[in-house]
LODRENKOL-159140 format. One record per atom (N, C-alpha, C): x, y, z; residue in one letter. Coordinates in pm, whole numbers, plus 32768, in hexadecimal, padded with zeros to 4 digits. Atoms other than C-alpha are relative to their C-alpha. Layout:
N
XYZA
...
// end
This chain:
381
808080407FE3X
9FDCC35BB812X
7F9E80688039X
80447FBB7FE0X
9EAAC401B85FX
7FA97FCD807FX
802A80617F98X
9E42C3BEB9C4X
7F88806C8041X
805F7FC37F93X
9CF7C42CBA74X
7FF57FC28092X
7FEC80207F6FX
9D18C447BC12X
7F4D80188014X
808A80237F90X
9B9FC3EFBCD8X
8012803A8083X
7FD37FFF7F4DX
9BBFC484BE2DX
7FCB8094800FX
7FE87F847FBBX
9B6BC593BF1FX
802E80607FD8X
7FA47FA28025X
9BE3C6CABEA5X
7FBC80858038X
803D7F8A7F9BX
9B3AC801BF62X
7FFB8021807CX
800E7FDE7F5EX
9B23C8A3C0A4X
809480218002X
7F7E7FA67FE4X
9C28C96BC175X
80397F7E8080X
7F70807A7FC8X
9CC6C80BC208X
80327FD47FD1X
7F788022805FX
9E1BC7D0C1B8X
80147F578022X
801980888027X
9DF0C651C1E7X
7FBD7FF87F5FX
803B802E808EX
9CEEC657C0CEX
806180447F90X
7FC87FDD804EX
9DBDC732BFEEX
80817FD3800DX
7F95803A803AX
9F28C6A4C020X
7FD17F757FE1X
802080748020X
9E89C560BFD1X
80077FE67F7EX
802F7FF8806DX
9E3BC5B1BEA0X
805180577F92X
7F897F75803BX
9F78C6BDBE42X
804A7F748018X
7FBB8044800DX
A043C5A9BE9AX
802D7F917FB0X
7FFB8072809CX
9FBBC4A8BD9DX
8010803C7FAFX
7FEC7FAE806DX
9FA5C59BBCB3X
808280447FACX
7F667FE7804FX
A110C634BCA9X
80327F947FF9X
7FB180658014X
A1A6C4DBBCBBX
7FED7FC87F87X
7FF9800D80A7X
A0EBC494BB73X
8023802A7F9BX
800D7FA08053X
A0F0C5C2BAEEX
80B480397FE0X
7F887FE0802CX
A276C5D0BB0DX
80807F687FD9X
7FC3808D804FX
A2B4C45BBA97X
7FCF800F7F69X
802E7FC78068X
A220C513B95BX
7F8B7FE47FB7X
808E802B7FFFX
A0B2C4A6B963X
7FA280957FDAX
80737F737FF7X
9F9AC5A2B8F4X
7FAB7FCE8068X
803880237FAAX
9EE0C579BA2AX
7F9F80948021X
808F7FC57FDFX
9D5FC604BA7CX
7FB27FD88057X
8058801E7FA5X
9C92C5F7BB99X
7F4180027FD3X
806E8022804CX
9B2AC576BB50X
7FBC80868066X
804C7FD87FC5X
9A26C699BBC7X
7F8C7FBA802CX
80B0804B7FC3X
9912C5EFBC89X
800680108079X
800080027F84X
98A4C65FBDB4X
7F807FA38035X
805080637FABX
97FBC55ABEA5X
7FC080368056X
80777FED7FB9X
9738C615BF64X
7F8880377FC0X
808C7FE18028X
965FC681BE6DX
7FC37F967FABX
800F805C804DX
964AC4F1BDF6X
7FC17FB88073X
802280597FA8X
9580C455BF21X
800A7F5A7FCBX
7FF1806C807AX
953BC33CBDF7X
803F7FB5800EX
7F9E801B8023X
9670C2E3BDCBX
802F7FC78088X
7FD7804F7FBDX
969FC25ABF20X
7FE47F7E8035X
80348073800FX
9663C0E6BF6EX
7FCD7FCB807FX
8063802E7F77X
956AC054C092X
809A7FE08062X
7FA5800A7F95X
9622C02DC1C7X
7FD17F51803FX
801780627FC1X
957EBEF4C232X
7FBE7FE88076X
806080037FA0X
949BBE81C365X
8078801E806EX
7F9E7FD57F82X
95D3BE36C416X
804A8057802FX
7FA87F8D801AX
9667BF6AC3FDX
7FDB80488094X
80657FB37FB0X
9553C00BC4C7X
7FEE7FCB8075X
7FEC804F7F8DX
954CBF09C5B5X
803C8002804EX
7F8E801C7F74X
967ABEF5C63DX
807180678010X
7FF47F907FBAX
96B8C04BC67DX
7FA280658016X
80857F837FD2X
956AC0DDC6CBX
7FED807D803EX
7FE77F6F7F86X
9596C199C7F1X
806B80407FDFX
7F897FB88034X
96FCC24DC765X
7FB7803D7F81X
80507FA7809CX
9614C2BCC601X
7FAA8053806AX
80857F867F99X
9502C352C71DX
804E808A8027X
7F8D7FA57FAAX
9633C3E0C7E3X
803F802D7FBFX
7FE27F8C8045X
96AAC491C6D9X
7FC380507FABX
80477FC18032X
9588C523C63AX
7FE0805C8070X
800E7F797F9FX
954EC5DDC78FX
806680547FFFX
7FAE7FAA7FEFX
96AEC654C78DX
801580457F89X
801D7FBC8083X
968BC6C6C62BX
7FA380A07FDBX
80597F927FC4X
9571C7ADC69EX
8072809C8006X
7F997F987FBCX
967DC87AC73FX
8070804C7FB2X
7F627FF88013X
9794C888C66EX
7FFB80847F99X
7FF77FA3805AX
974BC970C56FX
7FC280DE8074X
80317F637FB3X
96BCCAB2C66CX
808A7FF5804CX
7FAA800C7FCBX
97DACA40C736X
807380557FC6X
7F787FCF8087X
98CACA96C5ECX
7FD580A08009X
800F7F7E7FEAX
9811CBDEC5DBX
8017806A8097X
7FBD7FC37F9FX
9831CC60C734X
808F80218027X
7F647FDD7FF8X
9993CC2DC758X
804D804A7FA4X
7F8D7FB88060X
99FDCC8EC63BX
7FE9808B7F95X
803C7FA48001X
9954CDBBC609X
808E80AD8001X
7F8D7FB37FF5X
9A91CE9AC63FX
806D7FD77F8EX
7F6E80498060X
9B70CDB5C542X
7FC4800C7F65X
801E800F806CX
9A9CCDF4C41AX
803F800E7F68X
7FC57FDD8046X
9B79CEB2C35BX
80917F9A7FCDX
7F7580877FF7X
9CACCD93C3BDX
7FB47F687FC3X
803D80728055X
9BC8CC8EC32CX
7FDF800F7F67X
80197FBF8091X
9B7DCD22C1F1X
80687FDC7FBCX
7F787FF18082X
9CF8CD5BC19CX
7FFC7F618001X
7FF9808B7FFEX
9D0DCBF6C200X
7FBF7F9C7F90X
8028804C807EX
9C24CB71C10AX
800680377F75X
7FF37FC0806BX
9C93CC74C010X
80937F867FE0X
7FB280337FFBX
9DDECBC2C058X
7FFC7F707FC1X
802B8054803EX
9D53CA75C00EX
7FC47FFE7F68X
80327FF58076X
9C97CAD8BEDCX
80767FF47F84X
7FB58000805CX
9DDFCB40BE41X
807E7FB47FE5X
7FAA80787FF2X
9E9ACA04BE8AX
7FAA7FB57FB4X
806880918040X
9D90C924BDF9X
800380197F89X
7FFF7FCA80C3X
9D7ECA17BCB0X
807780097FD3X
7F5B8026808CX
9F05C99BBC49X
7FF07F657FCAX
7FFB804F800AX
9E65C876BC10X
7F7A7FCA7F92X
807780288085X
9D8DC7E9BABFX
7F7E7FAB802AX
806A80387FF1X
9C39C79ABAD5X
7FB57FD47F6AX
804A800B8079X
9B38C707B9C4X
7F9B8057801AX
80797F8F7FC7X
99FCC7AAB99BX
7FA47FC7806AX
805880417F9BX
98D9C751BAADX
7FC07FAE7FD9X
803880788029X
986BC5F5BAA0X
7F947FD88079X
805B80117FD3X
9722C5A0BB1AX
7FB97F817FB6X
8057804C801BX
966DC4A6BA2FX
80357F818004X
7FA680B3801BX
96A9C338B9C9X
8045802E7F73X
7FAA7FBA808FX
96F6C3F0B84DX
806E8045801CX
7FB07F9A7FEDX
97C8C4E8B8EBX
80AD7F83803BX
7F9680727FCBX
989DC3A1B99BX
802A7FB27F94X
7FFF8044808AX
987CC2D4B851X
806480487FAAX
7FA07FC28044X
9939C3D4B7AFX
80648025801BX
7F7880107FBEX
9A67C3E8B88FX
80227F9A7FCBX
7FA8805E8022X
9AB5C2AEB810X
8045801A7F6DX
7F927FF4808EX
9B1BC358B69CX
8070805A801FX
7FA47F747FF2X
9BCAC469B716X
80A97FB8806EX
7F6680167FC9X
9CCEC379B812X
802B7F5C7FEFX
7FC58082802EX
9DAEC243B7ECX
80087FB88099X
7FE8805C7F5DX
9DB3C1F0B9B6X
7F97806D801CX
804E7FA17FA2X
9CC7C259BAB8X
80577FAF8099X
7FF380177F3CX
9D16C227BC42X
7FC2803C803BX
80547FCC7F6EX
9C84C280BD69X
80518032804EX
7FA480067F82X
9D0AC2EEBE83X
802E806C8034X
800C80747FB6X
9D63C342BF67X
7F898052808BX
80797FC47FB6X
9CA0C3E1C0C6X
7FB47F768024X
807980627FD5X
9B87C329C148X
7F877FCF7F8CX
804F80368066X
9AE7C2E8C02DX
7FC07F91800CX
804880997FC5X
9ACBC16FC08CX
7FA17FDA8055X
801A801B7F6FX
9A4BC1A9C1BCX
7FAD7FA08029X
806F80778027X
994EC087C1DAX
7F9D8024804BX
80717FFD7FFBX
9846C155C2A3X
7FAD80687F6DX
80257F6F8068X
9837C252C148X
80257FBF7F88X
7FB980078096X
9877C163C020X
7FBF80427F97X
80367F8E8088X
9843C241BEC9X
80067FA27FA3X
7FC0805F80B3X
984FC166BD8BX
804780547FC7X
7F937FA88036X
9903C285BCFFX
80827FDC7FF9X
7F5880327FE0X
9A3BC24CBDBCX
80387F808008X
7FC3807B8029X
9A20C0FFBD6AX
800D7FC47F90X
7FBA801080B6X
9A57C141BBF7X
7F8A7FAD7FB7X
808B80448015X
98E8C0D5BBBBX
7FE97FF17F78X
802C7FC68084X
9903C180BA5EX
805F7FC07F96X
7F92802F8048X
9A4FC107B9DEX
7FF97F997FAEX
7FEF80438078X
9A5BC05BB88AX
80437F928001X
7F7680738018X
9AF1BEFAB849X
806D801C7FACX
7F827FDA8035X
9C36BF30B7C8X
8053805D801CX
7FBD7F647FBCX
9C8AC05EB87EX
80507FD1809CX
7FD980227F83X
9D6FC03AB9ACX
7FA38044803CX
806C7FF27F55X
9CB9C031BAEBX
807580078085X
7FA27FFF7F79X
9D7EC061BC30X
7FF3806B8071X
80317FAC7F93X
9D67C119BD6FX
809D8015805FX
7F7B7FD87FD2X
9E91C1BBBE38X
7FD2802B808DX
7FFD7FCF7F48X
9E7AC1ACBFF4X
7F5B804B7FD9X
80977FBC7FB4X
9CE2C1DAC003X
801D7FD3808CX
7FED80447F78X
9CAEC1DAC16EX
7F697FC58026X
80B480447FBEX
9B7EC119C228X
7FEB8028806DX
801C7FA37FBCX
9BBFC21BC321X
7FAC7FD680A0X
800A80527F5AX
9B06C14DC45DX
80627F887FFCX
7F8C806F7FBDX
9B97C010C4F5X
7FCB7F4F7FC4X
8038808D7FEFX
9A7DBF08C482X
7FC680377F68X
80678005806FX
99F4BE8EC305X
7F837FA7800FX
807C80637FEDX
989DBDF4C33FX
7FCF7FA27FB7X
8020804E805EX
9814BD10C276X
7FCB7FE67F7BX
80317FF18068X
974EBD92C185X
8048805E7F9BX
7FBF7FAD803BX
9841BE91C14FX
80907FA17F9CX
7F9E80668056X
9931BD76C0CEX
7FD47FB47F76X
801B804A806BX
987FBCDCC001X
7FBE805A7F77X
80117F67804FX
984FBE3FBF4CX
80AA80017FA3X
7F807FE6805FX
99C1BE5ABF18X
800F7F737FB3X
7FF58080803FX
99D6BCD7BEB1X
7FBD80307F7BX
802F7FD5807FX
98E2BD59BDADX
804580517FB7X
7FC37F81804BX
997FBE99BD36X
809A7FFF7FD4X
7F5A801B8010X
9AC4BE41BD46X
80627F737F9AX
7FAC805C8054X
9AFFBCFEBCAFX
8028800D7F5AX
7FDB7FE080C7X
9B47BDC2BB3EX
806480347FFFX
7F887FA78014X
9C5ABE8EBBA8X
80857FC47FCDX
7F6380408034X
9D98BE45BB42X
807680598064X
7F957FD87F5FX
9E58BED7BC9CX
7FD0804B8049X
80577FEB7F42X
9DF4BF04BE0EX
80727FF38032X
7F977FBA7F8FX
9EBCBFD2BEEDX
7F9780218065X
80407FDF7F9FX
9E3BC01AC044X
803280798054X
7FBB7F7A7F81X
9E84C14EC14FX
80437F9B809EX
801E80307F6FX
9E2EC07AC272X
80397F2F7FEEX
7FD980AC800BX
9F0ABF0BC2A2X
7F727F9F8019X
8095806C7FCBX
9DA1BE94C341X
7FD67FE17F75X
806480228082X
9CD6BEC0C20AX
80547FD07F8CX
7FC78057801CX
9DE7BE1BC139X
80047F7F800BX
800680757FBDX
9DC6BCE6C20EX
7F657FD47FEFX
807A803B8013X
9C5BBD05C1E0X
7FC57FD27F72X
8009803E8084X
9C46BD13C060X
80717F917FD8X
7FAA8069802CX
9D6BBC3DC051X
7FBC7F5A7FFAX
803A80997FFBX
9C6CBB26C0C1X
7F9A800C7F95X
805E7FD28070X
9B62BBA9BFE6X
80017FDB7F87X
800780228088X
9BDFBBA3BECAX
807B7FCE7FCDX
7F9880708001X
9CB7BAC8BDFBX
809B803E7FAEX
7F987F9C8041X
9DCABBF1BD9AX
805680308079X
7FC57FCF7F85X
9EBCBC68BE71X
7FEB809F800FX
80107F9C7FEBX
9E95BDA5BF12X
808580338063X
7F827FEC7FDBX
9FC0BE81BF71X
7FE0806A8082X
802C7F847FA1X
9FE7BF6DC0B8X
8080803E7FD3X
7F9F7F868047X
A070C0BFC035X
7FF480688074X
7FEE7F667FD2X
A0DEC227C0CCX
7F7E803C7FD8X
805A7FAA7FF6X
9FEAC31EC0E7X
8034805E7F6DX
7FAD7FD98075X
A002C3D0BF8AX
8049805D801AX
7FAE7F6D7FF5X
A073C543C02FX
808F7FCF8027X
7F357FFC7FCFX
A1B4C479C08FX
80417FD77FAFX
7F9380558070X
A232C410BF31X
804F80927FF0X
7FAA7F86800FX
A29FC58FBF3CX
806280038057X
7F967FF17FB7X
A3FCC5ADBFD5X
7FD880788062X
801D7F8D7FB9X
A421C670C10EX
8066807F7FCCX
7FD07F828059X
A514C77BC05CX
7FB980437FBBX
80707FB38042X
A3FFC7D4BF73X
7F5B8048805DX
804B7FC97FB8X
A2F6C7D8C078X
803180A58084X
7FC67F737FBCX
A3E3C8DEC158X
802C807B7FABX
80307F70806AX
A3FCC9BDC00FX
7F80802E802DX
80637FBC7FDBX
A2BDC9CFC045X
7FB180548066X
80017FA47F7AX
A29ACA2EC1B0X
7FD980647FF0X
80287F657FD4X
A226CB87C221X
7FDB7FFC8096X
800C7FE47F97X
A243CBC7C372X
7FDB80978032X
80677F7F7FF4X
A143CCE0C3DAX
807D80468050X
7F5B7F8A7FFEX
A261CE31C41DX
7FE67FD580B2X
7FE37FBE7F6FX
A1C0CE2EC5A3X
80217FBA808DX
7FC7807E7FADX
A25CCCCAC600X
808180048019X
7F67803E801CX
A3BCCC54C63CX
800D7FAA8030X
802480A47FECX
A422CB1CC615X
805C7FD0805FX
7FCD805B7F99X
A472CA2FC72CX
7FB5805680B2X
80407F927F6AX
A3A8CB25C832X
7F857FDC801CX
80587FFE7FE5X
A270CA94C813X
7FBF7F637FF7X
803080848012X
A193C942C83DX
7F7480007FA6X
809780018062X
A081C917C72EX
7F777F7B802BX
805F80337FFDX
9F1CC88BC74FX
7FE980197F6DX
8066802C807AX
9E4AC7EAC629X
7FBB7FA98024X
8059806B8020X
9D2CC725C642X
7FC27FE680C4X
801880327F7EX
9D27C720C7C4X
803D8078804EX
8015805F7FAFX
9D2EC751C8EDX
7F677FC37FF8X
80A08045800BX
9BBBC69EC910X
7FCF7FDE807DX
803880267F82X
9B9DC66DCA73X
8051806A805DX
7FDC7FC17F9FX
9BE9C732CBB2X
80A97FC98028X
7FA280547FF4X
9CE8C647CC15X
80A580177F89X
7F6A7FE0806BX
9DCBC681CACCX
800580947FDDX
7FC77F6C800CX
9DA5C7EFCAD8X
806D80028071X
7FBF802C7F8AX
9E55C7C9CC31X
80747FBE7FCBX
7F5A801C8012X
9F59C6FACBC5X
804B80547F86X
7FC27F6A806EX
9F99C825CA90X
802E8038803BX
7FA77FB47FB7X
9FD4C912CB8AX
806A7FB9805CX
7F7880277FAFX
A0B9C84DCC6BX
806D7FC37FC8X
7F998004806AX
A173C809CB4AX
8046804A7FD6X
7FE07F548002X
A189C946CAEFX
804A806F805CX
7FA17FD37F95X
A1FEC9D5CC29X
80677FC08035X
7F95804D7FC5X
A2D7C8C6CC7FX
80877FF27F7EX
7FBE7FF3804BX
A39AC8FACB4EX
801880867FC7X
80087F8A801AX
A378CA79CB3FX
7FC6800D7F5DX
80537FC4807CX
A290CA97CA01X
7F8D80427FFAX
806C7FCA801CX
A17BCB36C986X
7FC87FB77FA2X
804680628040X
A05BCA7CC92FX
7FB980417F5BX
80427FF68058X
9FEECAC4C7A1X
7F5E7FB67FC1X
808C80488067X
9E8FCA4DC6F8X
7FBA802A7FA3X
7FDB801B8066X
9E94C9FBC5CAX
7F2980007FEAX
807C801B7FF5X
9D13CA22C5ACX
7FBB7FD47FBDX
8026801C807BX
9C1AC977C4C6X
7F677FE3807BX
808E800C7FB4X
9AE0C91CC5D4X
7FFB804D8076X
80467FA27FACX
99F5C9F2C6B9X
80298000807BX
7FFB7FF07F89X
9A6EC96EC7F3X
8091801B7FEBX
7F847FB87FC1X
9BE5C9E3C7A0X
804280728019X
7FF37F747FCEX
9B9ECB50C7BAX
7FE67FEF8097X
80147FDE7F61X
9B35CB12C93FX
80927FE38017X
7F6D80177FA4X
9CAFCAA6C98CX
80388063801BX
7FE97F837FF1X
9CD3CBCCCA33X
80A07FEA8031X
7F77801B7FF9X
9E38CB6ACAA5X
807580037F83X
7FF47FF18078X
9E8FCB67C949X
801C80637F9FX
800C7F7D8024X
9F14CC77C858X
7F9B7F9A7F2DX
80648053806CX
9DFFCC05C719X
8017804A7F6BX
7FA97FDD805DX
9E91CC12C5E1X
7F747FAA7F65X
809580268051X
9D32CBD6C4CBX
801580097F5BX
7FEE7FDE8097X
9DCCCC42C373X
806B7FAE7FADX
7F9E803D808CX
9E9CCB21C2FBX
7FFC7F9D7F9AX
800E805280AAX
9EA7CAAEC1A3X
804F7F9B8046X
7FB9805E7FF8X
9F6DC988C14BX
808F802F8026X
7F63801B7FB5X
A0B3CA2DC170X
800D8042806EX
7FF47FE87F37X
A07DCAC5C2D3X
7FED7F8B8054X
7FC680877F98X
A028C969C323X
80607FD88000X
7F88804A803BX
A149C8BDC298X
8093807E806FX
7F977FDF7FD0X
A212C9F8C339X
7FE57FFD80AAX
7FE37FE67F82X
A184CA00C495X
80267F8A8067X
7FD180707FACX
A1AAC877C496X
80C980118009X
7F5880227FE4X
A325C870C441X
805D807E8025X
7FAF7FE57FBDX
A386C9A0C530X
7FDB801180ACX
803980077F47X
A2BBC943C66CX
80AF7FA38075X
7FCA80117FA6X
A38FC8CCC780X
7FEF7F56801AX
805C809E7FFAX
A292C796C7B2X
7F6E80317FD2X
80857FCE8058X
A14AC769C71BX
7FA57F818062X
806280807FC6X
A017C6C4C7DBX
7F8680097F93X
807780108066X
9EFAC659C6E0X
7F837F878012X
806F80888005X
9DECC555C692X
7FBB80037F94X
80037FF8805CX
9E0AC58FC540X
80527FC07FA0X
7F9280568079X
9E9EC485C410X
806080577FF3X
7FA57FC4804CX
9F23C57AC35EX
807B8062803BX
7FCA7FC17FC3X
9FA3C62FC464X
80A17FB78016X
7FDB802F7FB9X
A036C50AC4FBX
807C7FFD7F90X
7FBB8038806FX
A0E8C482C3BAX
8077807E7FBEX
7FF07FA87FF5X
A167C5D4C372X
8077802E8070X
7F957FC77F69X
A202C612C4C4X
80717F927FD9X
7FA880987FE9X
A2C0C48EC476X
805480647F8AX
7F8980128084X
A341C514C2F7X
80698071803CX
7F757FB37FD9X
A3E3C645C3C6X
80487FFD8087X
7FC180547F8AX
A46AC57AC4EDX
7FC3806F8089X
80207F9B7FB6X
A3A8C654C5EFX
7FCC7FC88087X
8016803C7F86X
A36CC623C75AX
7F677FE38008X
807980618026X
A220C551C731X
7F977FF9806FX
806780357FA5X
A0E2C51BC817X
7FA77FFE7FC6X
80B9803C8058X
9F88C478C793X
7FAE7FCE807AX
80777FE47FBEX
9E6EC4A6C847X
7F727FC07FD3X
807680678022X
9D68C398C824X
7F7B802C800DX
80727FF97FDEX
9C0CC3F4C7F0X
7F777F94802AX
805E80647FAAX
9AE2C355C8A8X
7F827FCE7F78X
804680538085X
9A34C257C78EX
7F88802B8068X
80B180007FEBX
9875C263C797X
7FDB7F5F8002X
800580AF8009X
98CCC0F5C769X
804A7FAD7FC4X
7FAF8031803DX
9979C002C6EBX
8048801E7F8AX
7FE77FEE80A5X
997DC006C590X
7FE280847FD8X
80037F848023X
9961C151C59FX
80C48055804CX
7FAD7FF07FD2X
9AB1C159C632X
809580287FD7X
7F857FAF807AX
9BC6C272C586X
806D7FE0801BX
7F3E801C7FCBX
9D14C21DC651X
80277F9C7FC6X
7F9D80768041X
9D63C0FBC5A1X
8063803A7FB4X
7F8E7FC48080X
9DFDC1EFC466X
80AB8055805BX
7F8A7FFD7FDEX
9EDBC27AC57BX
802D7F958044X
7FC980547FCAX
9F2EC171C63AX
80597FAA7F6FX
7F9980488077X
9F9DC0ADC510X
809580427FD3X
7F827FE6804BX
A091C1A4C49DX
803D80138062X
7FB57FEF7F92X
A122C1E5C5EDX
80337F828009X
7F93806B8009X
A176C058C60CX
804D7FD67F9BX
7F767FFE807AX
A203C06DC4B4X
8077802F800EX
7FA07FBE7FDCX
A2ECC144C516X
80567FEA8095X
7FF880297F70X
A317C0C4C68CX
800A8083803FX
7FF97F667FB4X
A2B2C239C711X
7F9D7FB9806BX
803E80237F45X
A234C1F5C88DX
7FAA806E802AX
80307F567FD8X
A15DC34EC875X
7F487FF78013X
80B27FD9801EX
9FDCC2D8C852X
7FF3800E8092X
803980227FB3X
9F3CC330C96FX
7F5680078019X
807280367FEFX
9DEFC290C9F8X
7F9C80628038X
804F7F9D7FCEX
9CC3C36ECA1AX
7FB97FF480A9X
80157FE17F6FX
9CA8C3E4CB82X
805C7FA78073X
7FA480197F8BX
9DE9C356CBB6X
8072804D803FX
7F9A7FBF801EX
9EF2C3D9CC81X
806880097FFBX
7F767FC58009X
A042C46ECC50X
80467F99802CX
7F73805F7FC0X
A14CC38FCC5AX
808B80307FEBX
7F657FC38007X
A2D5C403CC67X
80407FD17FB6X
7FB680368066X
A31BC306CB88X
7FE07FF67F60X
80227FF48087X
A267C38ACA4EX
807C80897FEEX
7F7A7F9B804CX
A3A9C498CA73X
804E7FDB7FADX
7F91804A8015X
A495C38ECA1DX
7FEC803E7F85X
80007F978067X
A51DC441C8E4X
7FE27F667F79X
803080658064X
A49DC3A1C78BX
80887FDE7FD7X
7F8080448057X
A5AAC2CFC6C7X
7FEE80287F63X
803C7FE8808BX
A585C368C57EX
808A7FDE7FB2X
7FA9805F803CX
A6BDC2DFC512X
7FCE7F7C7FCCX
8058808B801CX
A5F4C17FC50AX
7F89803A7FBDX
807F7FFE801FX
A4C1C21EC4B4X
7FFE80387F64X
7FF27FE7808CX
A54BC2C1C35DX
804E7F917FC3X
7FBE806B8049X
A5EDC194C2FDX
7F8F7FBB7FECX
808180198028X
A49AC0F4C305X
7FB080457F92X
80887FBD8065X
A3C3C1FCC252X
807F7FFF7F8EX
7FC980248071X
A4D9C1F4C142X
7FF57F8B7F9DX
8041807C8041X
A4A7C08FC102X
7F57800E7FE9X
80A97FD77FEDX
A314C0DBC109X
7FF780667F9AX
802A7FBE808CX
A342C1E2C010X
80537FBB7F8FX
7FF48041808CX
A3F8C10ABF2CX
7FAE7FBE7FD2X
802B8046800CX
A30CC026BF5AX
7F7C80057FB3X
80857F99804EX
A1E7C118BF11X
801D80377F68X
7FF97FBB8087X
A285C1B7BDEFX
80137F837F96X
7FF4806C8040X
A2CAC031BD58X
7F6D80027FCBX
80AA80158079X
A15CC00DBD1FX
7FC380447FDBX
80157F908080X
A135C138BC86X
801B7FD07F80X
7FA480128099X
A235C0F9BB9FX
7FE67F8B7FB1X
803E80628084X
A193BFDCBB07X
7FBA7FFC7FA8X
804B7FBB8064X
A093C053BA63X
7FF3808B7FE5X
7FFF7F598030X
A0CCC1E2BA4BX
807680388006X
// end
């Protein structure tokens, strides 16, 4: 079958790219010709769909309050990292040549250029990433273009905050009622199109986890100037004073050395920190599965740390507002699993987020969860 993937595919974050490696080899080695559609969305303002009055409404002050901190962020990136230039480079050289083992069409931009994807494949999907997200819907990623008669289906989009608004529902109610299968990332937004619309919608794995962890530790690369079990990794955090503080007394209270794993401006200041700026996908993949423990506030991180049973902490970031509110995607998978590790922004330390994880229980779960995920694959591809 000839299947074209919709989704995210660029940039030097290994969320967006195993997202998208993961659907891809699972098709591509159930013996699918599988192609990723070129279209990039940021140069399609167009293509994205009104947000609604209420949108704006009822998080006003959190859209203000982050257009000031936005100001910052990019001189911020340059100052710090002004010394790492050369370690960022390989890094996105690194990325570049992970993304190029993987088939693209040519660059699609028009409504002709979309029109004509439909001769060239027999399925399209979406998926997965934030694509959904319901303050950023794209018609794109909601298969706007797709032909009657052509499978339609979408594989774990995420909706990436905590809340779908109203107008944003009645968007997917529109777009969606042609598909012929709805998978979700997030159990919430399952529950929300499940009322929506009159199809069932399934909650699936994240696609980077239909790859076994044996194949993902081939892949590994652990940078020569680590060794493993000596050190505690940062991603995505710390984000407050407070959880740098509990890094180091983690760190010293368990004799490690703190690593960071770097990708934003403020995690060159962790001067406590030895700052580690150049890793592709498989320096992530190796510095998650030979850290010691890993603190993050990152999905992919998180999910990641679970497939290689790793001493776990999630680090909640501080929502602009409600429905602007990201911890739901970890929290969810942490009570899937019954891991006791989120903790509450600017809360502290408790003795009983040591208690060691049960990953005995917790891989007996994600086993059932990837059968479950790879079932509705296997129905139509």
């Amino acid at each position: 079958m000839r299947i074209a993937i919709t989704t995210w595919h660029s940039g030097p974050n290994a969320g967006t790219f195993f997202q998208i490696f993961g659907l891809y080899k699972y098709l591509s080695d159930r013996g699918h010709h599988v192609v990723v559609v070129e279209y990039e969305h940021g140069d399609h303002p167009e293509d994205y769909l009104p947000r609604g009055w209420y949108y704006y409404a009822s998080q006003m002050f959190g859209l203000i309050k982050r257009k000031f901190q936005q100001r910052g962020t990019q001189a911020t990136f340059d100052n710090n990292t002004a010394s790492y230039k050369q370690d960022i480079e390989l890094r996105d050289k690194r990325f570049k040549e992970m993304y190029g083992k993987m088939l693209y069409t040519k660059r699609v931009d028009t409504e002709e250029d979309f029109k004509k994807l439909n001769e060239e494949f027999d399925a399209f999907i979406v998926g997965s990433d934030q694509v959904w997200n319901a303050s950023m819907l794209n018609r794109r990623y909601l298969l706007d273009y797709v032909s009657e008669g052509k499978i339609k289906a979408s594989y774990a989009p995420s909706m990436g905050t905590g809340q779908v608004l109203p107008y944003q529902r009645k968007m997917f109610k529109k777009y969606l009622q042609s598909y012929n299968y709805i998978s979700t990332r997030e159990k919430r937004l399952a529950e929300i199109l499940n009322k929506e619309l009159e199809q069932n919608v399934e909650h699936v794995l994240d696609p980077s986890m239909l790859i076994s962890k044996d194949d993902y530790l081939q892949m590994a690369h652990l940078p020569e100037q680590f060794q493993p079990g000596t050190y505690l990794l940062c991603y995505f955090m710390p984000n407050n004073e407070k959880q740098r503080k509990q890094v180091i007394d983690y760190a010293n209270n368990h004799n490690l050395k703190i690593v960071m794993m770097a990708m934003f401006g403020n995690d060159y200041a962790f001067k406590e920190a030895e700052i580690y700026s150049a890793a592709g996908p498989c320096e992530f993949l190796g510095l998650i599965a030979n850290a010691a423990a890993v603190f993050t506030s990152s999905f992919h991180c998180t999910i990641f740390s679970i497939l290689f049973n790793k001493n776990l902490f999630v680090f909640q970031r501080k929502a602009p507002s409600k429905s602007a509110d990201i911890n739901l995607r970890f929290n969810e998978q942490l009570s899937t699993y019954g891991i006791n590790r989120s903790i509450a922004w600017m809360e502290d330390w408790c003795k009983t987020l040591e208690k060691p994880i049960d990953y005995e229980h917790v891989n007996t779960i994600f086993k059932e969860r990837l059968q479950q995920s790879m079932n509705y694959l296997n129905q139509f591809v």
